[in-house]
N, C-alpha and C positions, 0 to 999 in steps of 0.2 A: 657765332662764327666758329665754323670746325675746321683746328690748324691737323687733321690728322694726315696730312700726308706725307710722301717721302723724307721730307726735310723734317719734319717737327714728330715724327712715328717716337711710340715710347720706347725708350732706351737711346734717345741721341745722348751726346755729349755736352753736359752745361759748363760753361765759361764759371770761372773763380765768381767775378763779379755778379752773374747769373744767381752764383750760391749765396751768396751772402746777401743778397734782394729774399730769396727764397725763407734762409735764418731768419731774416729780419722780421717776416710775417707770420711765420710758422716757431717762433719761438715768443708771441707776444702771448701776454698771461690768458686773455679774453680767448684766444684761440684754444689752446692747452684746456681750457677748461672744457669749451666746446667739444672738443673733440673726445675727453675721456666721460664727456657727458650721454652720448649716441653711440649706438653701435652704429648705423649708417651715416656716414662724415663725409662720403662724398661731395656734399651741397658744399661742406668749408673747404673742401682743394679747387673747389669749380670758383668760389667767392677769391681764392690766394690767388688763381691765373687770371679774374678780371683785372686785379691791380697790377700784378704782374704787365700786364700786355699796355694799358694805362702808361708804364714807365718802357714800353718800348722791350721789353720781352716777348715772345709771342710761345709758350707753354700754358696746352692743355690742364685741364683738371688732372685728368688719368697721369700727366707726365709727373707734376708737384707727388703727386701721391708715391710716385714708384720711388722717384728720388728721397724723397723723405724714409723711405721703405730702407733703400740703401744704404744710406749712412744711419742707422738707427741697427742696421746688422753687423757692419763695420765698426761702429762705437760698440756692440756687445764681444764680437769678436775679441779687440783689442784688450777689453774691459774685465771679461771673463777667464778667457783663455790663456791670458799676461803672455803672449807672443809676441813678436818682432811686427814692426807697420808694415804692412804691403809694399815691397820692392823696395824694401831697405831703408822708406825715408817715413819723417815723421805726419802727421795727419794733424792739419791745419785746422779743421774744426772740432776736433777732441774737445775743447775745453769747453765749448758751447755745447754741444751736443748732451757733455756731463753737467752742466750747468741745467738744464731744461731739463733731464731725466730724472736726475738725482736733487734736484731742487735744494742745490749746495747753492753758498753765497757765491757771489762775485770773483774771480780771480784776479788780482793786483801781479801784472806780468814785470814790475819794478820791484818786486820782491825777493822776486832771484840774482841769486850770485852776481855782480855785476861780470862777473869775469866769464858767463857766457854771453857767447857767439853769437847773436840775434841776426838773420837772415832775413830781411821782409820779402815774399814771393810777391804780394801783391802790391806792383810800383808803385810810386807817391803819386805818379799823376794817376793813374788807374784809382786810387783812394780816393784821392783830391777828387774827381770827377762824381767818385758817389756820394763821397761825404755830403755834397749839397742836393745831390737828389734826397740822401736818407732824413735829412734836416729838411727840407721844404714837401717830403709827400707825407699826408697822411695818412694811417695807419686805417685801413675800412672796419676795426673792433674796437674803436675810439681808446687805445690804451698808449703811454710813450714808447720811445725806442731802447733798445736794450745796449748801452755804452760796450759791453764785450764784444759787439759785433763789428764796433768801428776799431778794435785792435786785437782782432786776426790775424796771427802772425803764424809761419810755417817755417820749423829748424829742422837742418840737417841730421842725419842722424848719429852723427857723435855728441851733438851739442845735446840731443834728449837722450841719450846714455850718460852724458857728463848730469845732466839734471835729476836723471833717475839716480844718480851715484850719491848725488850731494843729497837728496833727499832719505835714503838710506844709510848715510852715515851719520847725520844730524842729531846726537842723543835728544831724548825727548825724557825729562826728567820725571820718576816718580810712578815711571812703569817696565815691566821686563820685555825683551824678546819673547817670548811666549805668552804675556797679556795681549800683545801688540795683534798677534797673530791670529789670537782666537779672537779676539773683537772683529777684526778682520774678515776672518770663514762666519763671524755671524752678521756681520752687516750684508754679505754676500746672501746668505739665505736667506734674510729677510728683504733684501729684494731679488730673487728670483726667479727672474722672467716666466718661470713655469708659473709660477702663479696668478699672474697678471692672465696668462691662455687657458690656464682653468676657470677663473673667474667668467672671462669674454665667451667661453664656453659655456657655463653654465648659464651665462646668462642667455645666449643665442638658443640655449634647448627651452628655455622656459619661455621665450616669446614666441616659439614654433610650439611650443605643446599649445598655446592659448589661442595660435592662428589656429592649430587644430582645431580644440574646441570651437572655435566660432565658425569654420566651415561644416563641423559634425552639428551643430545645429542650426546652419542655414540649408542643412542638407536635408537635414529632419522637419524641418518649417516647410523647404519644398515637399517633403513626401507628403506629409499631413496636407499641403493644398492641392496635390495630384488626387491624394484620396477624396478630398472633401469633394472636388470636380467630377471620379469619377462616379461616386455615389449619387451625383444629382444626374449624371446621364443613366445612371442605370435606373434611376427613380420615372426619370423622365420617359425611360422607352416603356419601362413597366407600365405608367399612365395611358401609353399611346396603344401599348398591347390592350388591353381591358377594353378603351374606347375603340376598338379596333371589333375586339371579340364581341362586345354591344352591337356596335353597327349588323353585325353580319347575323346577330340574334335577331335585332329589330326586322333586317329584310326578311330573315326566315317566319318569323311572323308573321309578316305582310304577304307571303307568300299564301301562308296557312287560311289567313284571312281572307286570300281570293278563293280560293278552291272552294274554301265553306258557301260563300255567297255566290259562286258560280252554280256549288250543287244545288243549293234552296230554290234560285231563281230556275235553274232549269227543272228544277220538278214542277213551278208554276208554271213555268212555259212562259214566261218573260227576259225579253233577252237583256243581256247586261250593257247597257252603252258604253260604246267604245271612247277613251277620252285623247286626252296629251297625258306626258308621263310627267307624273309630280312637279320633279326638280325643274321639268320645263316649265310648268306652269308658276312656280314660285320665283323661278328667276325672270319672266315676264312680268311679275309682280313688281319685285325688285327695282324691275327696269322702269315701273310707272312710278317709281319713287316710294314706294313705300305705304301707299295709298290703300291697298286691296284691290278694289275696284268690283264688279261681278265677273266671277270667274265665268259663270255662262257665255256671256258678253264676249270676254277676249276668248271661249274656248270656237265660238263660233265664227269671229271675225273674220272678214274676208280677206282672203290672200292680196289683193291688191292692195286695200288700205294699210298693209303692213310698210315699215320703213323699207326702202331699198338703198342700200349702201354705194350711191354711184352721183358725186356732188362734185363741185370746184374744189379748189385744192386752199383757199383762203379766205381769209375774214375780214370783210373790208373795216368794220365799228374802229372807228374811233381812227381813221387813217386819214391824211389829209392828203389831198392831191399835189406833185411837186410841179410848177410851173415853167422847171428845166427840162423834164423829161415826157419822154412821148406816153403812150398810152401804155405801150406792153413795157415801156423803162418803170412806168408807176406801180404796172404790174408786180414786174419781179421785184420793185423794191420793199413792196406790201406782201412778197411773200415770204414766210418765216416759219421756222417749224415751232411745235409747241416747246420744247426743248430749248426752244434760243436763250431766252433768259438764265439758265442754268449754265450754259458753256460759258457765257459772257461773265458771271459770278464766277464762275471755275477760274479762267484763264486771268482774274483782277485778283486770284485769292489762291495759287495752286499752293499745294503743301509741301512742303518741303523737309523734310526727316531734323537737319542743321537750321536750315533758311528761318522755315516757317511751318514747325511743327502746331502750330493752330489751324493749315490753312486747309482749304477744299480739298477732300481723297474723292478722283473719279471713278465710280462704278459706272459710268453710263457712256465710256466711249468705247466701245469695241478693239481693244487693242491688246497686241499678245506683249505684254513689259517682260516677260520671263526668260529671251533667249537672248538678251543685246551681249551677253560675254560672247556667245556660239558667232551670232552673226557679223559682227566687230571683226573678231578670230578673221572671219572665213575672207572679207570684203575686205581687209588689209591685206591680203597675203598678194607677191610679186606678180601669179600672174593674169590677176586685176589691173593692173597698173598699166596699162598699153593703151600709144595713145597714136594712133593714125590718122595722112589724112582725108580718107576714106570717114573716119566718126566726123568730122568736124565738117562736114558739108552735107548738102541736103540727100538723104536719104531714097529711096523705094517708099512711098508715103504706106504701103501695108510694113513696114520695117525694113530692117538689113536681111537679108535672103541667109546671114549663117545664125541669125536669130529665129527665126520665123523654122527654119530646120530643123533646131535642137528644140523649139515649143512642139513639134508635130513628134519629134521621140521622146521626149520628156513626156506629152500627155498618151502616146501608145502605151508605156512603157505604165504609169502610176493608173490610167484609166482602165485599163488590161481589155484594150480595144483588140478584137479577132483579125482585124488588118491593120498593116502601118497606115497613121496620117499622112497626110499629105502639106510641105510646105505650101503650098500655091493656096489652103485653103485656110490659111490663119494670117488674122491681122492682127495688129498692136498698138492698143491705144493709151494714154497715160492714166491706168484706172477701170475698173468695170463701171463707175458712175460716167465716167465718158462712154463706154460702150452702151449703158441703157441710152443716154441722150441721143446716138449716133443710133441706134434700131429705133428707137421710136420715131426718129425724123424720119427713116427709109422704109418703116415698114408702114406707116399709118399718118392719115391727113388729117390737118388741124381740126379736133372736135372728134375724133372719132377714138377708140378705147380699149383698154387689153384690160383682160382681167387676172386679176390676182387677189390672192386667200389672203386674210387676215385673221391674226395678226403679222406683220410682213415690217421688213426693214426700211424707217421711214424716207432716208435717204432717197430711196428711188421715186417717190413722188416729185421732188426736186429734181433727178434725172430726168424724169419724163416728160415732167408738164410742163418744164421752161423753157425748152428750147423748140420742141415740136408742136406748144399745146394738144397734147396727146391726155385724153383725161384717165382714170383708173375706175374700173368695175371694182367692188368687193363681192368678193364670195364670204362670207360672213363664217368665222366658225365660232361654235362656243364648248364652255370644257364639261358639257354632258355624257355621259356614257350613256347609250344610246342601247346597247345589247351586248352579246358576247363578240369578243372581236374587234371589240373597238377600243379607241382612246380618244382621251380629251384633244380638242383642238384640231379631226383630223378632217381631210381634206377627201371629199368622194367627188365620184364624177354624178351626182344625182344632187351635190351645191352645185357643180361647176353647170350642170345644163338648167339648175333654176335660175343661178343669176345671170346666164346669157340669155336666158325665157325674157324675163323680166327689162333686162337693157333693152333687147327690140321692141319687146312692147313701146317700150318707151319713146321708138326710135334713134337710137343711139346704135351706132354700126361698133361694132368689137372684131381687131386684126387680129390679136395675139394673148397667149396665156404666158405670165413667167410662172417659172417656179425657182422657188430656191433650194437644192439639195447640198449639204442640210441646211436644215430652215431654222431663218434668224427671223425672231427671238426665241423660237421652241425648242431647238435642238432637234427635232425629227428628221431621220434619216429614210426616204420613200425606199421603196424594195422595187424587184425588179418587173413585181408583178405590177405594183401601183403606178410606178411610171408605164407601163406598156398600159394603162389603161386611161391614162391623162394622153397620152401621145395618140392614141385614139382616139378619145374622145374630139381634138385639136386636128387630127384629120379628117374626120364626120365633117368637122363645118369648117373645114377649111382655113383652118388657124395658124400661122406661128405661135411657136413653142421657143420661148425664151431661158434658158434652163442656167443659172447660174450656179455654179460647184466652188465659189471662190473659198468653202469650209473643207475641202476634200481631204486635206489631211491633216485636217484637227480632229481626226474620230480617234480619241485617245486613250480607248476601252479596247481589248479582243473582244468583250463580247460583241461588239458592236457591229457591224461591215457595211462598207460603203457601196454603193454600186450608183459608178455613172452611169448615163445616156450613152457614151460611147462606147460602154461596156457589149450591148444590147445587139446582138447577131445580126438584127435588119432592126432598120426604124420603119416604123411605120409610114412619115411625111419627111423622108430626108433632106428634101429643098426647104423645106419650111422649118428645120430644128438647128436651132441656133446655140451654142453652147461656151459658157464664159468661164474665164478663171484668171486669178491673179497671184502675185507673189505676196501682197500685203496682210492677207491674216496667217494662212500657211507659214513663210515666212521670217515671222513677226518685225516685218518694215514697211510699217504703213506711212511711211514719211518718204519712199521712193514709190514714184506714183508709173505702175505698171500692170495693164490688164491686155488680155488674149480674147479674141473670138476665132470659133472652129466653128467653118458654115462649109457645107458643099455647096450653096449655091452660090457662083460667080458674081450674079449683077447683086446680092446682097453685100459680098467680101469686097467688091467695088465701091460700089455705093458708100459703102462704110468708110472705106480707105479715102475716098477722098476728102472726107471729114476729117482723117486724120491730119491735114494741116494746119489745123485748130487744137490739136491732140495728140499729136506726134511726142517720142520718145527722143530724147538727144542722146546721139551715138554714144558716148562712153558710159552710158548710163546700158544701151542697149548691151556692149559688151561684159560691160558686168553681169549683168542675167544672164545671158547666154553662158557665160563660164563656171556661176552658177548652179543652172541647170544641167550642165554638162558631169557634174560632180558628184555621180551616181553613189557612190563607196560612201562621200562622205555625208550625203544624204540621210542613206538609210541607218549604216553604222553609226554614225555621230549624232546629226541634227534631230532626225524624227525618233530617236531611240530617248535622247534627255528632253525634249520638248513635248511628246506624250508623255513620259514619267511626271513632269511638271507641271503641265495641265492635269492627270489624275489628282495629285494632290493637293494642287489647292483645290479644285474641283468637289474633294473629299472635304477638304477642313472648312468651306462654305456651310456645303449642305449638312454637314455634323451640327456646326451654329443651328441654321434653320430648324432642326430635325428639335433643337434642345427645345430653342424657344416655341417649337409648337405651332408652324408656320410651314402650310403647304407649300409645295412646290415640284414641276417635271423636274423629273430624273430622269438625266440623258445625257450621252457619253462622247457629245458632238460640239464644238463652236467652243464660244471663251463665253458661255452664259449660263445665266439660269432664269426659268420663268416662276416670277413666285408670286403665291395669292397671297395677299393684304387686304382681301374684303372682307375680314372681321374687322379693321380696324377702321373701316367707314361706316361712320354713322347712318346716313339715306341711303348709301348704295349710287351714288351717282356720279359722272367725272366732275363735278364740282369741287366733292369731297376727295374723289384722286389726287385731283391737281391741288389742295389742300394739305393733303399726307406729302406729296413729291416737295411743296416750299418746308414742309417741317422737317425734311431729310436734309437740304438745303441750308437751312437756317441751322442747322446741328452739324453742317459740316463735312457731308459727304452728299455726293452729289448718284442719283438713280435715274435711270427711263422709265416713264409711267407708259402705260397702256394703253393711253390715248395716243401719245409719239410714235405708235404701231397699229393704228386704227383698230385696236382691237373692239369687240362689241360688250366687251364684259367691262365695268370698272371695277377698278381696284389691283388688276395684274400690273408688275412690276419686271423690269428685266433690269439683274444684277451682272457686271463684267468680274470674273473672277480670275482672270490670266495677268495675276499683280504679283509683287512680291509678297513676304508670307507678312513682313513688319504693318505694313499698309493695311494690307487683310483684316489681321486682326484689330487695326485701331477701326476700322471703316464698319467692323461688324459691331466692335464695342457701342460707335456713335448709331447703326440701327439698333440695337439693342434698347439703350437709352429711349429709341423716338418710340420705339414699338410699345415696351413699359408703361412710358407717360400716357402713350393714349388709350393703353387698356386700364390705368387705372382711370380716366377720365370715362371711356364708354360705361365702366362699371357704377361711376357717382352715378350718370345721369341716367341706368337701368334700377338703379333703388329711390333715384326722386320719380320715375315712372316705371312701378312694379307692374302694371298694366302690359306694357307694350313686350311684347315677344321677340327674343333674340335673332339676330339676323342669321338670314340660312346661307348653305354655302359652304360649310368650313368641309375644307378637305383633308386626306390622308397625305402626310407626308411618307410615302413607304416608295417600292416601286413606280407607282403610278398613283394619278390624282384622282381621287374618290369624291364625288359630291355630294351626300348625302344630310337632309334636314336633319336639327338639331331633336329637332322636338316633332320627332311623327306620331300619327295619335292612329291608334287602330282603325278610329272610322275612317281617315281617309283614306284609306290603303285600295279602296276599290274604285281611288282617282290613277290608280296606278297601274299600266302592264304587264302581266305575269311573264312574256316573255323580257320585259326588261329588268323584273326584277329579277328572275335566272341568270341573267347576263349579269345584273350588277353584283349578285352573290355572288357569281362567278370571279369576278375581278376583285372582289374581298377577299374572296379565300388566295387567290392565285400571288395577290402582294401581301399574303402574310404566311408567315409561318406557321401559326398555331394548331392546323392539323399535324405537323408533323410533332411537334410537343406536347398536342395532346390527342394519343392515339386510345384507339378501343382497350388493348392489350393494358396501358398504364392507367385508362379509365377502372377496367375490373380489376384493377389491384388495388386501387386509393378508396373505391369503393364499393363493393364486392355486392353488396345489398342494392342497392340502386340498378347495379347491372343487371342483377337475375332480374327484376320487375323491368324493366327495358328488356330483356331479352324475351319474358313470356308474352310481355304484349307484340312485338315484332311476330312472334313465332303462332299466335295469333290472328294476324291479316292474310 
């Protein structure tokens, strides 16, 4: 309990009776010793006002301290300086005071002259009254009470001039006036006070020189572990350079290796058969488990009998039908994502820094933790707070017309559309997962199917297929580089029109394509050519174009640049291009559920809206965003200026982990993700084995998205959420650190009890971009391979490394000067 306020502040006035409660605790032996025992003695004035307040006092620690301060400068005053008592009169605790300092006996106040004047200040009943508190409390330093305290008496001041007279004229046998004197001046020096402040002095610099020392080598134990760390990253990059400069040796090889065998054969006049490219045919290997198989066999296979990516959305094994619920009630109750069991473990087991430092850290829910002080800030302020009643009754079901306003300048303004939007053509629904459900219902009949790339955000499977049964095409991508120009995992319109080939064959009618800019779990941001040539392709046959931008302003890189669809001078199917956005990842409040569709066609923005009474926004919720949104200055200046700085760096202190531990992964400057390869650390290469690694991430206590919760076609890809705080980060990397270890040192036992079997292919470059390249390519098969893909993939070696530019010709013919002429004759040669 804190008595510090006006009435009890240090420096009030204590009461007589007050003082002598005070003496009584503060002059007990146990204390005294305490106190010249510690230089820090605040614990014993905070232990004197417990008891204090116990007997109905109520004085602080800080207060006992000061006062005791006080009469301890007044007793030296009086004591040293032999002056007259403050205002003429005598000083009632003098004799205790000198009693406790001077550790002199007892004083017998019946010893004096009977013929002085004894004045008692403190009334009999006032005495009477504590005499029986000071006899029934006890003392909290188990020591008795000190009898001088109960006969405090305070004289007037002629009676202590009469007393100092009689004391001074009293012969004292057997010594002079000047023995008297100098005994005197030396009892004096030897106690004083200066000494006692040099002592507490000297001792106060020796326990600071020793706090020094212990922070100058805690300081030095951190440098030495800064160093020890940074040496292992610089050891680490050196490793990745070398394997780096290998790889791009080996292509060049491969390289050399065609040419040779192109000239031989063309001087026979036999031509070279044309194949698939390496890494394609070893990750179809892969993909049959591990088997081999005859490459002939799968290089010839018929495009039909190939898998096509276009199924139900669930797994019935092992479901039992419920006898309460209808057919499509058993449905959606049997449907669940792969994921489900991890969030259900998360949410039974979260962690908590205080709580439940053991418990679940989530990497696998897509959510921005890094800006709740910004958004907090902004959502409390006054003029938030307006509550009309206009919010609290039923709305315009497309929203309130001054929300629906400020979303049509809010997205001109961030989309840097060539004209103003228009309110009339945006509606508002709670979430873009409500807005997939609400297009899928209106754009497409039960059974019939939009297609979209994988790997893709699995949520929207669950948008689409429950409420409309609307099924999902995949466009299949995989992380091959393919030639110059490309990257892993991209999306052309030469998938998009095979996997539409393939759905009609099938018969399966396809309305719409989504896309996601940028795209979750990749991070890729389409350019403006790539969309003008998907929005093509989606008017060739007639398509909606679903386009969701709900990342638009998590691109938290310059180098990077966003460009919507709205951006775009003319669309190419403007009735048919649908375009989404929400407040929840931008943002970062995924807990208020708020999404936007911008459609020019009417009966689409209709049709939608009247869904919206299933999906509606409630009014003060809508005024909020709106005001929000309105909030340009503080937008750009505040919000998106510390919320990209904070996505860049943990974004950095991630991928630095990854980069250490030797673990691919895209590099991309978009979304709160990252996509990272783990198929080194599966054994077959199968999602058997994924969903195997995801329970060991689980069971270790941080929770991931595997790569099947994104239908991707490769196992082993993982999607890491890194928009956390930094303390979280690093425990969450500590615990993959750990799973990763364990199972490399496990794949390692069971590669020396089977020295036979050959290392899994696949491992990537973690640098710029994701490299695929076999571990172990042998010269002969280099002529399973494409010259023009392996230019392209040298090409993308050199282009995500450095090394040309550290190791130039100039610094070649210095380091070795001999080498270089024979390299130069023979060039000079051809």
């Amino acid at each position: 309990m804190d008595f510090r306020g006006k009435k009890y502040e240090r420096g009030s006035n204590w009461s007589d009776p007050e003082v002598v409660e005070l003496l009584q605790l503060w002059a007990d032996e146990s204390v005294q010793i305490e106190l010249e025992s510690c230089l820090r003695n605040q614990h014993v004035f905070n232990r004197i006002a417990e008891v204090l307040r116990e007997k109905g006092i109520h004085r602080t620690g800080d207060q006992c301290r000061e006062k005791i301060k006080k009469m301890k400068l007044e007793y030296r005053r009086i004591k040293d300086n032999s002056k007259a008592p403050r205002g003429g009169r005598t000083w009632k605790f003098y004799e205790v005071m000198d009693r406790v300092l001077t550790s002199r006996p007892a004083l017998a106040y019946g010893s004096l002259s009977s013929s002085m004047m004894a004045q008692q200040v403190l009334q009999g009943s006032m005495v009477e009254s504590y005499h029986h508190q000071f006899a029934s409390s006890a003392l909290p330093f188990g020591h008795s009470q000190h009898p001088e305290l109960m006969e405090i008496k305070c004289f007037s001041e002629p009676n202590m001039a009469n007393s100092s007279r009689i004391q001074n004229v009293v012969p004292r046998p057997g010594f002079s006036a000047l023995h008297r004197l100098r005994k005197k001046r030396k009892g004096q020096r030897m106690r004083d006070p200066l000494d006692d402040l040099l002592l507490k002095t000297l001792t106060s610099q020796r326990a600071m020189e020793e706090r020094f020392l212990q922070m100058e080598e805690r300081r030095f134990q951190r440098d030495l572990d800064v160093e020890e760390r940074r040496m292992q990253l610089e050891q680490r990059r050196f490793e990745l350079e070398r394997e780096h400069e290998f790889r791009m040796f080996n292509v060049f090889a491969q390289m050399l290796s065609i040419l040779k065998q192109s000239h031989s054969s063309s001087s026979s006049s036999v031509a070279m058969p044309r194949s698939l490219d390496f890494s394609q045919a070893l990750s179809e290997m892969e993909g049959m488990g591990g088997g081999g198989g005859n490459l002939q066999e799968m290089r010839f296979r018929p495009l039909t009998k190939r898998r096509v990516d276009m199924h139900g959305f669930c797994n019935p094994n092992g479901f039992q039908r419920s006898p309460y619920l209808s057919a499509r009630g058993n449905f959606a109750n049997m449907f669940q994502g792969s994921t489900e069991e991890g969030y259900k473990a998360y949410h039974a087991d979260k962690y908590d820094e205080d709580k439940n430092p053991n418990g679940i850290i989530n990497f696998g829910t897509s959510e921005n933790k890094l800006c709740f002080d910004l958004m907090s800030k902004r959502l409390t302020q006054t003029d938030m707070n307006l509550m009309e009643p206009s919010l609290l009754q039923y709305p315009d079901w497309k929203g309130h017309l001054f929300l629906r306003e400020e979303v049509a300048r809010f997205l001109t303004y961030y989309c840097k559309t060539p004209a103003p939007l228009k309110a009339e053509n945006v509606v508002v629904l709670n979430g873009c997962g409500s807005l997939f459900s609400a297009l899928a219902t209106v754009l497409c009949d039960p059974g019939e199917a939009v297609l979209i790339a994988t790997p893709f955000y699995g949520g929207i499977t669950q948008s689409i297929f429950l409420y409309g049964n609307v099924k999902l095409v995949y466009v299949c991508l995989d992380s091959k580089i393919t030639g110059t120009n490309t990257r892993p995992f991209q999306l052309t319109v030469e998938k998009l029109e095979k996997a539409l080939q393939d759905a009609q064959a099938e018969g399966v009618t396809v309305r719409a394509l989504i896309l996601l800019n940028p795209q979750n779990p990749l991070g890729d941001i389409y350019s403006l050519s790539e969309l003008r040539d998907y929005l093509e392709f989606a008017k060739r046959h007639e398509l909606h174009v679903i386009v969701d931008e709900i990342y638009m302003l998590s691109v938290f890189d310059e180098s990077a640049t966003f460009h919507s669809v709205l951006s775009m001078d003319r669309l190419p199917d403007p009735q048919r291009t649908h375009v989404m956005w929400g407040i929840t990842k931008d943002f970062a409040v995924s807990g208020i559920r708020f999404g936007t569709l911008y459609t020019e066609n009417q009966d689409v923005a209709d049709a939608v809206a009247s869904l919206c009474y299933f999906h509606g926004v409630c009014g003060p919720i809508q005024h909020k965003v709106a005001q929000l949104l309105k909030d340009r200055d503080w937008i750009n200046q505040v919000y998106l200026r510390a919320n990209h700085a904070r996505l860049k760096a943990a974004h950095t202190y991630v991928t630095d982990e990854l980069k250490t531990l030797g673990v691919p992964f895209l590099n991309r400057n978009a979304g709160f993700f990252v996509w990272i390869d783990f198929r080194k650390y599966l054994k077959t290469g199968t999602f058997e084995e994924e969903l195997l690694l995801w329970k060991r991430f689980l069971d270790n206590k941080v929770l991931l998205s595997c790569g099947k919760a994104f239908e991707c076609s490769e196992p082993g890809w993982f999607r890491i959420i890194f928009a956390d705080k930094t303390h979280r980060l690093q425990l969450g990397m500590q615990r993959i650190r750990k799973v990763l270890e364990e199972r490399e040192q496990e794949i390692l036992a069971e590669e020396k009890e089977q020295p036979c079997q050959s290392d899994q292919d696949g491992k990537a470059d973690s640098t710029d971009e994701v490299i695929f390249v076999s571990r172990h390519q042998e010269p002969t098969c280099a002529s399973s391979s494409n010259l023009g893909d392996l230019i392209g993939l040298l090409q993308q070696q050199m282009r995500s490394s450095d090394w040309l530019q550290k190791n130039t010709a100039e610094q070649f013919a210095q380091e070795k000067p001999e080498i270089y002429d024979v390299f130069s004759k023979l060039v000079g040669k051809q």
